[in-house]
mmCIF file of the C-alpha atoms, coordinates in Angstrom:
data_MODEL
# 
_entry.id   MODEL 
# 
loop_
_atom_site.group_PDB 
_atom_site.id 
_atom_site.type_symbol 
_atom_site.label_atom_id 
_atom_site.label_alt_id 
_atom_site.label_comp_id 
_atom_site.label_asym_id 
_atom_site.label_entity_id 
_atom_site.label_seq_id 
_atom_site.pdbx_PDB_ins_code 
_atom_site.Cartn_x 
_atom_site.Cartn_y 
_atom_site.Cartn_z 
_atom_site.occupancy 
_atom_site.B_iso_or_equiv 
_atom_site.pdbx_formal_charge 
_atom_site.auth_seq_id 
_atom_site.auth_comp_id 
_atom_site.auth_asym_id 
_atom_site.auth_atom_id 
_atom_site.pdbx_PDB_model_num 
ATOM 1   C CA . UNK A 1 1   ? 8.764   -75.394 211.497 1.00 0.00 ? 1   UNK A CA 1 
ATOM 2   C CA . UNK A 1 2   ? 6.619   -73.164 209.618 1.00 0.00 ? 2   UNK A CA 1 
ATOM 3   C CA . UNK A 1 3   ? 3.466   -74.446 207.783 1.00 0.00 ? 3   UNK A CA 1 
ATOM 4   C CA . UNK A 1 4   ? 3.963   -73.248 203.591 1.00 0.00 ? 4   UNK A CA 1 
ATOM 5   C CA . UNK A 1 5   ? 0.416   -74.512 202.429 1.00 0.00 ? 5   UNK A CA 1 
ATOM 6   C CA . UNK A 1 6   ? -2.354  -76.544 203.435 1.00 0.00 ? 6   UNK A CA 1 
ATOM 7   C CA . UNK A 1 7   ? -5.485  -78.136 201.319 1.00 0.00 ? 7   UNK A CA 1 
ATOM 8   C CA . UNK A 1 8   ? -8.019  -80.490 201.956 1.00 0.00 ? 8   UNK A CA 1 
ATOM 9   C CA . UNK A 1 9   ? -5.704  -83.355 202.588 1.00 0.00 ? 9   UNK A CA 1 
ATOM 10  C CA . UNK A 1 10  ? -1.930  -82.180 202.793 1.00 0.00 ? 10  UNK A CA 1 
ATOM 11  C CA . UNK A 1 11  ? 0.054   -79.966 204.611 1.00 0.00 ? 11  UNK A CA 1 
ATOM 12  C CA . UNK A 1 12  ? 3.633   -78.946 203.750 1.00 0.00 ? 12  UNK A CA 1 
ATOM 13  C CA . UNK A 1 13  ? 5.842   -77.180 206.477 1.00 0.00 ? 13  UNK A CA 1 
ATOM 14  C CA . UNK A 1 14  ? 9.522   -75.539 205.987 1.00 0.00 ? 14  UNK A CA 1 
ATOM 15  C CA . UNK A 1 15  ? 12.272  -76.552 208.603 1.00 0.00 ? 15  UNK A CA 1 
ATOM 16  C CA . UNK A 1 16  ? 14.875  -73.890 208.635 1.00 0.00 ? 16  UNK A CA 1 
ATOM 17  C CA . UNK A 1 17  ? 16.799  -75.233 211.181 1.00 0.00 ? 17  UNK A CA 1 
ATOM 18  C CA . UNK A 1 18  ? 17.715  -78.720 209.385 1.00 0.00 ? 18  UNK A CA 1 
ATOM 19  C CA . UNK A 1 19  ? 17.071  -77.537 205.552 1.00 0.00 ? 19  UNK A CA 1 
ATOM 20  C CA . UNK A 1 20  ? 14.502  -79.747 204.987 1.00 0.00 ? 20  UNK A CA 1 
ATOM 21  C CA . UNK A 1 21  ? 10.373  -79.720 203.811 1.00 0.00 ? 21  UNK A CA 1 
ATOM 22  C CA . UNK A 1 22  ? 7.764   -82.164 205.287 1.00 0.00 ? 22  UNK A CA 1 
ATOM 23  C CA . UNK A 1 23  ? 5.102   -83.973 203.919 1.00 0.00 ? 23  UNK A CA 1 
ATOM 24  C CA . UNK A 1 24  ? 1.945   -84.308 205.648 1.00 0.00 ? 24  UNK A CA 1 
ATOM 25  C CA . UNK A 1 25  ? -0.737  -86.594 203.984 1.00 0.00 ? 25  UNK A CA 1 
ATOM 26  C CA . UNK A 1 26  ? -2.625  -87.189 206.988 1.00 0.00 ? 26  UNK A CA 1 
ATOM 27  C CA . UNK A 1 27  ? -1.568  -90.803 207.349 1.00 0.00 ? 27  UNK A CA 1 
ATOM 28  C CA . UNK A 1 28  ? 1.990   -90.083 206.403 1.00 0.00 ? 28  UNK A CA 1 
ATOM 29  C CA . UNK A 1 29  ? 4.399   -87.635 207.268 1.00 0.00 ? 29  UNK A CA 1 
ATOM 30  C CA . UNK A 1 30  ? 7.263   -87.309 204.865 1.00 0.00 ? 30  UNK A CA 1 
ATOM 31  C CA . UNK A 1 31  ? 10.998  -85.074 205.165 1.00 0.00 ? 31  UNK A CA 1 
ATOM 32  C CA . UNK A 1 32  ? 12.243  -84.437 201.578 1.00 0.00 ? 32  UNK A CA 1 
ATOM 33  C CA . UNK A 1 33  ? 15.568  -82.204 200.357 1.00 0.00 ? 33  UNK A CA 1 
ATOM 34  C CA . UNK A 1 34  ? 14.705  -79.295 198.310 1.00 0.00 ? 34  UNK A CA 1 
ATOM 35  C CA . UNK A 1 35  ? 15.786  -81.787 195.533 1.00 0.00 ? 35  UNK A CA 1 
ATOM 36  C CA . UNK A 1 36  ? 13.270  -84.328 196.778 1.00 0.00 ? 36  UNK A CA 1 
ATOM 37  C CA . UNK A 1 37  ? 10.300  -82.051 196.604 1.00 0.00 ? 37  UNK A CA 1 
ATOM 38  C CA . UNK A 1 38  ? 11.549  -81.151 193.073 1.00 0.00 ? 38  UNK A CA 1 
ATOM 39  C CA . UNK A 1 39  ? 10.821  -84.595 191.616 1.00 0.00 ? 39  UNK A CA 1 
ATOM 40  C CA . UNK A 1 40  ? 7.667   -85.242 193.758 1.00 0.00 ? 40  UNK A CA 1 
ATOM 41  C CA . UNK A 1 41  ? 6.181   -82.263 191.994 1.00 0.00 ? 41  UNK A CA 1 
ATOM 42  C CA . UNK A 1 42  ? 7.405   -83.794 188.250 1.00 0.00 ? 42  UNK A CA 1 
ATOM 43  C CA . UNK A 1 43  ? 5.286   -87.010 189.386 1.00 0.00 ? 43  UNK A CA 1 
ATOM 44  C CA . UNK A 1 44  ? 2.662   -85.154 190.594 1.00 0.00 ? 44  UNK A CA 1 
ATOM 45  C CA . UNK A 1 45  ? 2.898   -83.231 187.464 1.00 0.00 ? 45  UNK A CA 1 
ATOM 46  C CA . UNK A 1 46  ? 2.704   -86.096 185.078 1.00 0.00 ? 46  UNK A CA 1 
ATOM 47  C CA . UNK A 1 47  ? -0.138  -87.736 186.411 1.00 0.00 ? 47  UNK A CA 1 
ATOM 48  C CA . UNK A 1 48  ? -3.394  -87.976 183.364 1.00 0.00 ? 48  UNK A CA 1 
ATOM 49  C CA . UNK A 1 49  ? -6.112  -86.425 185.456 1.00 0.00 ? 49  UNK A CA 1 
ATOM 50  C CA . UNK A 1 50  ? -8.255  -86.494 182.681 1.00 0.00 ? 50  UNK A CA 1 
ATOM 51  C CA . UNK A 1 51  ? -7.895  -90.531 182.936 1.00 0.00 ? 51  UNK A CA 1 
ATOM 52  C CA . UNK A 1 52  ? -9.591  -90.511 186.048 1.00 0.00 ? 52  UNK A CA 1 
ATOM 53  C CA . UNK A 1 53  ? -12.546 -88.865 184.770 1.00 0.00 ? 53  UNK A CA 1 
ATOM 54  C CA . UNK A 1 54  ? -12.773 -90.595 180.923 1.00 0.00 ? 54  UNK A CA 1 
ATOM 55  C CA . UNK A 1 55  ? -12.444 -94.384 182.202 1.00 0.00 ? 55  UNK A CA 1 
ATOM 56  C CA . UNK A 1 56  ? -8.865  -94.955 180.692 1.00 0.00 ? 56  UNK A CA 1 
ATOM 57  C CA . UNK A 1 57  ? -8.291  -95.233 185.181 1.00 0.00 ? 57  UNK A CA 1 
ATOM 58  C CA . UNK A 1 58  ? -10.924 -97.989 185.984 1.00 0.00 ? 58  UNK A CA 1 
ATOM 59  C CA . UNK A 1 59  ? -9.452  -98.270 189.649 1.00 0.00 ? 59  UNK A CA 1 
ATOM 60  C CA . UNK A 1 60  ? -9.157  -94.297 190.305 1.00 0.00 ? 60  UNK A CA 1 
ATOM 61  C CA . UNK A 1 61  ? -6.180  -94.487 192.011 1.00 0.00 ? 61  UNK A CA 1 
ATOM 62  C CA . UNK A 1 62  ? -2.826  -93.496 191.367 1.00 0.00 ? 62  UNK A CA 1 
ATOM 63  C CA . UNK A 1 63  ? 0.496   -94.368 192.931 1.00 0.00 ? 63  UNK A CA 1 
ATOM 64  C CA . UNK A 1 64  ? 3.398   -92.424 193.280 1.00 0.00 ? 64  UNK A CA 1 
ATOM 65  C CA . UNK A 1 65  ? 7.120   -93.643 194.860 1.00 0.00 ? 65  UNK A CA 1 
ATOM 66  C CA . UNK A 1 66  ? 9.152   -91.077 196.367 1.00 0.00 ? 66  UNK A CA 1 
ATOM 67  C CA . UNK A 1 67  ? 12.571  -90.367 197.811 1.00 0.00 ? 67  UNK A CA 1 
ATOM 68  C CA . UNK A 1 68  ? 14.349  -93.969 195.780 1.00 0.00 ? 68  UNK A CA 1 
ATOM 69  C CA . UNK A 1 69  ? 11.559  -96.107 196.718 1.00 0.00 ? 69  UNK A CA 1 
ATOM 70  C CA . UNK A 1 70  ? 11.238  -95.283 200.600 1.00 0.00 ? 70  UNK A CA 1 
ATOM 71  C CA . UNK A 1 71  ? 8.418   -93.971 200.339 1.00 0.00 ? 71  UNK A CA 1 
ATOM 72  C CA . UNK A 1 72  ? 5.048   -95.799 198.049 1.00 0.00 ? 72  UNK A CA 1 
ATOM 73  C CA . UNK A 1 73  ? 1.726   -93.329 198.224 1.00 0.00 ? 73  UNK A CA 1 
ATOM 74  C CA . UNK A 1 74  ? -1.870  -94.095 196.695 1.00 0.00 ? 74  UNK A CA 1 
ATOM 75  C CA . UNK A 1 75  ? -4.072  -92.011 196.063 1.00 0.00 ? 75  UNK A CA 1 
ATOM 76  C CA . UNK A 1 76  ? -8.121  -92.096 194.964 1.00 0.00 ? 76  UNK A CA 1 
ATOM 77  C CA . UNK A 1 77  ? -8.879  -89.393 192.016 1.00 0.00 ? 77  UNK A CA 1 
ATOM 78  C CA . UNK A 1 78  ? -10.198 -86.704 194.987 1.00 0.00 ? 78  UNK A CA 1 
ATOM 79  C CA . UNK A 1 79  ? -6.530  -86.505 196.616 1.00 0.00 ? 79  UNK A CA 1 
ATOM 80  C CA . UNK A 1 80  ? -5.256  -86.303 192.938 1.00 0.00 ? 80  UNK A CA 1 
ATOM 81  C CA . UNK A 1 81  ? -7.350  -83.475 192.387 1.00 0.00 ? 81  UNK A CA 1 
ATOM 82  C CA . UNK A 1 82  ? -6.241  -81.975 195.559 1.00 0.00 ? 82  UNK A CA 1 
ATOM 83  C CA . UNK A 1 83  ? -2.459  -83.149 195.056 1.00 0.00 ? 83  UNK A CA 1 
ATOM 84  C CA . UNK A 1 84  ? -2.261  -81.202 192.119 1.00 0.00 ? 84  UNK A CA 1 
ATOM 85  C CA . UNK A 1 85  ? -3.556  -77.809 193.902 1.00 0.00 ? 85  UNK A CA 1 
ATOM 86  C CA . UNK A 1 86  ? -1.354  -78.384 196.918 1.00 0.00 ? 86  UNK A CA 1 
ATOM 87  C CA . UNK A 1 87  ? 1.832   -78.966 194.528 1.00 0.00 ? 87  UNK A CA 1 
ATOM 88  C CA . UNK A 1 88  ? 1.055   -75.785 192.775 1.00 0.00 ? 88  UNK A CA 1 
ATOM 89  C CA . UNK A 1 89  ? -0.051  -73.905 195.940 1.00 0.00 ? 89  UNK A CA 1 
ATOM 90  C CA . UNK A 1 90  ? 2.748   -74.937 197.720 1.00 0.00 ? 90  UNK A CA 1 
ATOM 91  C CA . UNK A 1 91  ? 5.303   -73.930 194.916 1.00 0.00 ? 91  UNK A CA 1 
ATOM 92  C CA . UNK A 1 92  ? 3.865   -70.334 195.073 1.00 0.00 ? 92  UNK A CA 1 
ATOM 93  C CA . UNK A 1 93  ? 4.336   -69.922 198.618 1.00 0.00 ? 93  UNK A CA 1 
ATOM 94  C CA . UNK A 1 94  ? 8.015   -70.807 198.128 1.00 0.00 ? 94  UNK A CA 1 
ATOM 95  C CA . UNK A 1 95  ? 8.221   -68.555 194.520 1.00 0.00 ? 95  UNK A CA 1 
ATOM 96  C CA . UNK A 1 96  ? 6.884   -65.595 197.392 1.00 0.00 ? 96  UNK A CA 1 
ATOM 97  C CA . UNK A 1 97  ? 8.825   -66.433 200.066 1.00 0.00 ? 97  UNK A CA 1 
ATOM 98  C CA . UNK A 1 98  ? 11.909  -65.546 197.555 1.00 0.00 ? 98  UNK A CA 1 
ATOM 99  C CA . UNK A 1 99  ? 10.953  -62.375 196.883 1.00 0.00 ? 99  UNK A CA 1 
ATOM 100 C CA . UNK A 1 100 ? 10.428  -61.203 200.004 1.00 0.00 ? 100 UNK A CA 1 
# 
């Protein structure tokens, strides 16, 4: 298993042997398809950070449901922020690894 990217509060690693990218939110570890990690970034994507910081999110906190409901997450606005970096982060690594 090799580690892609790391932040604050996630990890993603790269499983050659059974095809397959993991999850780690500390509390969590998830395995997602290529196609799985797809649509986690497009909900990561669409969530309103500016809502967290203009009041339209009272609560902070945003959920996300992954993999056909298997999987429910919640995060507070400082694991969004982070989210966000480790999606993009995470998505370079793999653009690079391409190339090479």
């Amino acid at each position: 298993m090799n580690l892609l990217f790391q932040s604050r509060y996630f990890s993603s690693y790269q499983s050659d042997k059974d095809r397959k990218f993991i999850f780690d939110c500390g509390h969590k570890i998830i395995q997602l398809s290529f196609c799985q990690l797809l649509a986690f970034r497009q909900n990561v994507l669409k969530i309103d950070l500016e809502a967290h910081f203009t009041g339209e999110n009272k609560h902070g906190l945003e959920i996300l449901v992954l993999c056909n409901r298997e999987h429910i997450l919640v995060f507070d606005t400082h694991q969004v922020v982070d989210l966000k970096e480790f999606i993009r982060g995470t998505f370079a690594i793999l653009e690079l690894n391409s190339l090479i």
